[in-house]
C-alpha positions in Angstrom: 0.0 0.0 0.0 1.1 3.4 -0.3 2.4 5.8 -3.3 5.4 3.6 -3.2 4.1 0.1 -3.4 4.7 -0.4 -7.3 8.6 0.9 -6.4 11.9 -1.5 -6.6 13.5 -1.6 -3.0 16.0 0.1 -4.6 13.8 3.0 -6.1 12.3 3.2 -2.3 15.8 3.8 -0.5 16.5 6.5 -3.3 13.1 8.5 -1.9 14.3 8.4 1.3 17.4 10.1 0.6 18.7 13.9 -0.7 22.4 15.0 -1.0 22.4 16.8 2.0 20.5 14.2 3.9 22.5 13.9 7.5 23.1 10.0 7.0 24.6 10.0 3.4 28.4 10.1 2.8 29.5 13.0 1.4 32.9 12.1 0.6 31.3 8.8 -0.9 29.5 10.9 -3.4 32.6 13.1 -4.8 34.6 9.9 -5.1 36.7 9.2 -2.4 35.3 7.6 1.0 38.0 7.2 3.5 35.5 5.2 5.4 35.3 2.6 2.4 39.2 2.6 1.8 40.5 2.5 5.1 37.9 0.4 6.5 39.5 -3.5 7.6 42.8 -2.1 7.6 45.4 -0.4 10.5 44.3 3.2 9.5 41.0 2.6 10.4 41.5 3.9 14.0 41.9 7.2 12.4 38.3 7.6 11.5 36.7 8.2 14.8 33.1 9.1 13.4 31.0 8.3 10.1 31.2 5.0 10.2 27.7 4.5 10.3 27.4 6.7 6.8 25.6 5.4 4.1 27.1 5.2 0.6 23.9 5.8 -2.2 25.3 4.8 -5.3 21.3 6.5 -6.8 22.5 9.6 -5.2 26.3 9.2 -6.6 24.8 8.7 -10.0 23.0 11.8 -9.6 25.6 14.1 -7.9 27.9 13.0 -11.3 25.6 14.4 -13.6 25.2 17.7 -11.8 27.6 20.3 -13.6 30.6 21.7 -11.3 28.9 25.1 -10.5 26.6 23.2 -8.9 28.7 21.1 -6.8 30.0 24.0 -6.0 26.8 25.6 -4.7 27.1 22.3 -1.8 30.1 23.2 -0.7 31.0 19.1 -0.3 33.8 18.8 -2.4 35.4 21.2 0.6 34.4 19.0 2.9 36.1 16.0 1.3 39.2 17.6 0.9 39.6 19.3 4.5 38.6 15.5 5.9 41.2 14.2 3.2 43.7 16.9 4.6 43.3 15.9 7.9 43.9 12.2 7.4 47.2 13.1 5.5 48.5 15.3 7.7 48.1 12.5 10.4 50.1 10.1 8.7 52.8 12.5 7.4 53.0 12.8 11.0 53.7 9.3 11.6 56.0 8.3 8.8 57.9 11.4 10.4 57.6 9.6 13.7 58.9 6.0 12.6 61.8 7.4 10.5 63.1 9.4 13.9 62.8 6.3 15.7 64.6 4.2 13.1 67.1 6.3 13.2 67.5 6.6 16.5 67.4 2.2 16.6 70.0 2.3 13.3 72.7 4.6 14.6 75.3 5.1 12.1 79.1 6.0 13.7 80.1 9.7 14.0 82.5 9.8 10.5 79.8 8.2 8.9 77.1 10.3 9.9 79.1 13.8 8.8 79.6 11.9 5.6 75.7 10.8 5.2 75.0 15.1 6.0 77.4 15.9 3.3 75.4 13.9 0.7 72.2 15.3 2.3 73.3 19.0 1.6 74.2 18.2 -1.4 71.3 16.5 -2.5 69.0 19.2 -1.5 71.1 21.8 -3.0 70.9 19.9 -6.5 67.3 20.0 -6.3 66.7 23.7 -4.9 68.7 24.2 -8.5 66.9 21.9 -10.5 63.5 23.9 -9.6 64.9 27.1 -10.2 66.2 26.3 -13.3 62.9 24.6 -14.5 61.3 28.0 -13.4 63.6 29.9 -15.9 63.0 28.1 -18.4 66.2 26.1 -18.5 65.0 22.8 -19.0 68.3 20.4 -19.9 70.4 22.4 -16.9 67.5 21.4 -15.1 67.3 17.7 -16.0 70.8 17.4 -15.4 70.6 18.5 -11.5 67.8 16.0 -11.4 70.1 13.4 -12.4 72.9 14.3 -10.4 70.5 14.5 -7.7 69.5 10.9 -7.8 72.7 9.6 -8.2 74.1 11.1 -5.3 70.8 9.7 -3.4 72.4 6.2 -4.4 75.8 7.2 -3.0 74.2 8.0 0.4 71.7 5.2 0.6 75.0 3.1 -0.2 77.1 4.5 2.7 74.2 4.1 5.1 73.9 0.1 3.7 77.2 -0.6 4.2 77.5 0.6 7.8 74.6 0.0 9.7 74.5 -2.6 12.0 71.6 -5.4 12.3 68.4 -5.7 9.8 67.8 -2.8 7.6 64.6 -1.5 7.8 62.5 1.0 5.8 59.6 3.6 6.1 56.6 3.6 3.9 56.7 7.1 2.5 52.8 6.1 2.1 51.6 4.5 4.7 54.1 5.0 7.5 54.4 0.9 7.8 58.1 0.1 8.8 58.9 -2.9 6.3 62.1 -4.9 5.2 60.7 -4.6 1.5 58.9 -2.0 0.2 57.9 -3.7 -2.8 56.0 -6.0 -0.7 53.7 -3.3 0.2 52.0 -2.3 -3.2 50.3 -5.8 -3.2 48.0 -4.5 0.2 45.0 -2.4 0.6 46.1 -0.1 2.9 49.0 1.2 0.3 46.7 1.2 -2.2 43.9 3.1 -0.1 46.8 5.9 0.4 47.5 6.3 -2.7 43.9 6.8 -3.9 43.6 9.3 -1.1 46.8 11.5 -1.8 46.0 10.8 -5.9 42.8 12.4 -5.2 43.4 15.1 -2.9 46.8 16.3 -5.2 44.1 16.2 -8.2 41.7 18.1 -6.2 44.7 21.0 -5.0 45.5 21.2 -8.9 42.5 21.6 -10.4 42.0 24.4 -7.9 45.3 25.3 -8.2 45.9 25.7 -4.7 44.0 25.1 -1.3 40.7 24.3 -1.0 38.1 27.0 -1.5 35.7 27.6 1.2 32.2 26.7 0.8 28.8 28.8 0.7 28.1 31.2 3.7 24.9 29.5 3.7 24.6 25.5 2.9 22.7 25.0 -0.7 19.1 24.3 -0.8 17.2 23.6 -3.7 14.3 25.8 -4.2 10.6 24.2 -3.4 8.0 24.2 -5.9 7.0 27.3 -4.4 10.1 29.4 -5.3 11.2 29.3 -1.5 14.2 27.6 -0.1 14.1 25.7 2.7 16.2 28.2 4.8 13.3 30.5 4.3 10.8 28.4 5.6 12.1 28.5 10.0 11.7 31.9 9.2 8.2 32.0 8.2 6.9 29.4 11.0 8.5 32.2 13.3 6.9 34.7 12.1 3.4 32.5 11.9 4.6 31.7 15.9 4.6 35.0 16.4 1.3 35.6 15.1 -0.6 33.1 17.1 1.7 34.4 20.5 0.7 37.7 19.7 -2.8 36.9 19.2 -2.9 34.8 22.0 -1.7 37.9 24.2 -5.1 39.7 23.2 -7.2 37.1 24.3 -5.8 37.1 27.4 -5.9 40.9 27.8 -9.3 40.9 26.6 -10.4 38.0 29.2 -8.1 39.8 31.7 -10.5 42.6 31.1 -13.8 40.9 31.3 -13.1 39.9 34.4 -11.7 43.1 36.2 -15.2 44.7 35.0 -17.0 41.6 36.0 -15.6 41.7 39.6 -15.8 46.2 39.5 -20.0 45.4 38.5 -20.1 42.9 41.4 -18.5 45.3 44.0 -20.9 48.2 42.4 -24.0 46.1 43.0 -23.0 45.3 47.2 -22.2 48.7 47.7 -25.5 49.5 45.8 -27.3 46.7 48.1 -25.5 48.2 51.4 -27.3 51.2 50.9 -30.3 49.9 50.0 -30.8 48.2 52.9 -29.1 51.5 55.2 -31.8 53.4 53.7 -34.9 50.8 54.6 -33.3 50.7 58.3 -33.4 54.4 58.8 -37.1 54.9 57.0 -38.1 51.9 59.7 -36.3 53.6 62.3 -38.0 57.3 61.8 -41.6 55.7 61.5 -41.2 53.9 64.6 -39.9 57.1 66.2 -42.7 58.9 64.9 -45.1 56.1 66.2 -43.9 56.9 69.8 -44.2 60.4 69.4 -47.7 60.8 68.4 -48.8 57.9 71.6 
């Protein structure tokens, strides 16, 4: 029964839902949902809240067809990235984290070290040039820092090989997972979950070509068949609400009144009795003082 009973299931759950209903996945419908990449894997503790989101592939069809400026106008696709942002910046932190702490478990002697800070300089110097050179314009000066660059990377990573002292170990650059291969890692789903979610949010930053814009003031509503958003609506039931308060003010004024002049008209009408009887008492008093009088 009902004006959905000739519906699929799937054409009922569609009805249910809008883009900006509170339960749908936002992130799911621009095209990256941390909460279906990192979901069953270690970075899942990352995602405190939304795990109880619902991911509408109706509603994803629909959001694709809509044209940017009105993406836009929802202010999701800055949602998405600031949540994508956040998660980043967390595990930047921790690939930080585990590299400090390898080093400190892989100390490399004193010579050594001042030999591996020589080749660091020297590596960062090559590629301050390269990208100054690429700036002007200088493309094959700039190709060729590039390559000296990386084969002075070998040289260090070489050095550090040959004189550390138990199991090497390495940091994900990803994932922040301390491995002895790191080839072994692009067969899992939590390196490929990372790179979906740094591929997307570097798309994003480019296509904006910079940081995310801010959304709307005020969240995007689509207009009724009225011609009235939704945001105008609270307003007109306050201003209905106070109607009926102010309306409700006079009837009590008005009943307020009623019965001040009811209670004034009782008062009148003792008073009016009081004397009524006074004046019957001193007409009974004078004839019977009369009475006397004439005996």
């Amino acid at each position: 029964m009902g004006s959905d009973r000739n519906m699929t299931g799937e054409e009922k759950e569609k009805n249910k839902r809008t883009f900006d209903s509170k339960d749908v996945d936002k992130t799911f419908l621009c095209g990256c949902s941390p909460w279906v990449l990192l979901g069953d894997t270690k970075s899942s503790t990352m995602l405190r809240d939304g795990w109880d989101l619902v991911q509408d592939n109706f509603l994803k069809r629909e959001w694709d067809e809509l044209p940017q400026e009105e993406k836009d106008k929802y202010g999701f696709e800055y949602d998405t990235m600031k949540i994508l942002e956040n998660l980043v910046g967390q595990m930047d932190r921790r690939i930080a984290a585990n590299k400090a702490r390898l080093d400190e478990g892989n100390e490399l002697p004193p010579e050594i070290l001042k030999q591996k800070k020589e080749l660091d300089d020297g590596i960062a110097e090559l590629q301050r040039r390269a990208e100054e050179l690429g700036e002007q314009g200088d493309v094959d000066a700039a190709s060729q820092h590039i390559s000296d660059a990386a084969q002075m990377t070998e040289q260090r990573d070489e050095l550090v090989e040959r004189n550390i002292s138990g199991r090497r170990q390495y940091v994900c650059e990803t994932t922040a997972m301390v491995v002895d291969d790191l080839n072994r890692l692009a067969e899992g789903k939590l390196y490929g979950s990372w790179k979906t979610i740094r591929g997307f949010l570097n798309a994003y930053l480019t296509r904006e070509g910079g940081p995310p814009k801010p959304k709307p003031a005020r969240p995007y509503r689509e207009r009724n068949p009225d011609g009235r958003r939704d945001s105008e609506r609270p307003r007109e039931r306050s201003r209905e609400r106070d109607k009926d308060k102010d309306k409700d003010r006079d009837k009590d004024r008005a009943r307020s009144r009623d019965r001040r002049r009811s209670r004034s008209r009782s008062r009148s009408k003792r008073r009016d009795d009081r004397r009524g009887r006074s004046r019957h008492d001193d007409s009974r008093r004078d004839d019977r003082r009369d009475d006397r009088r004439r005996r």
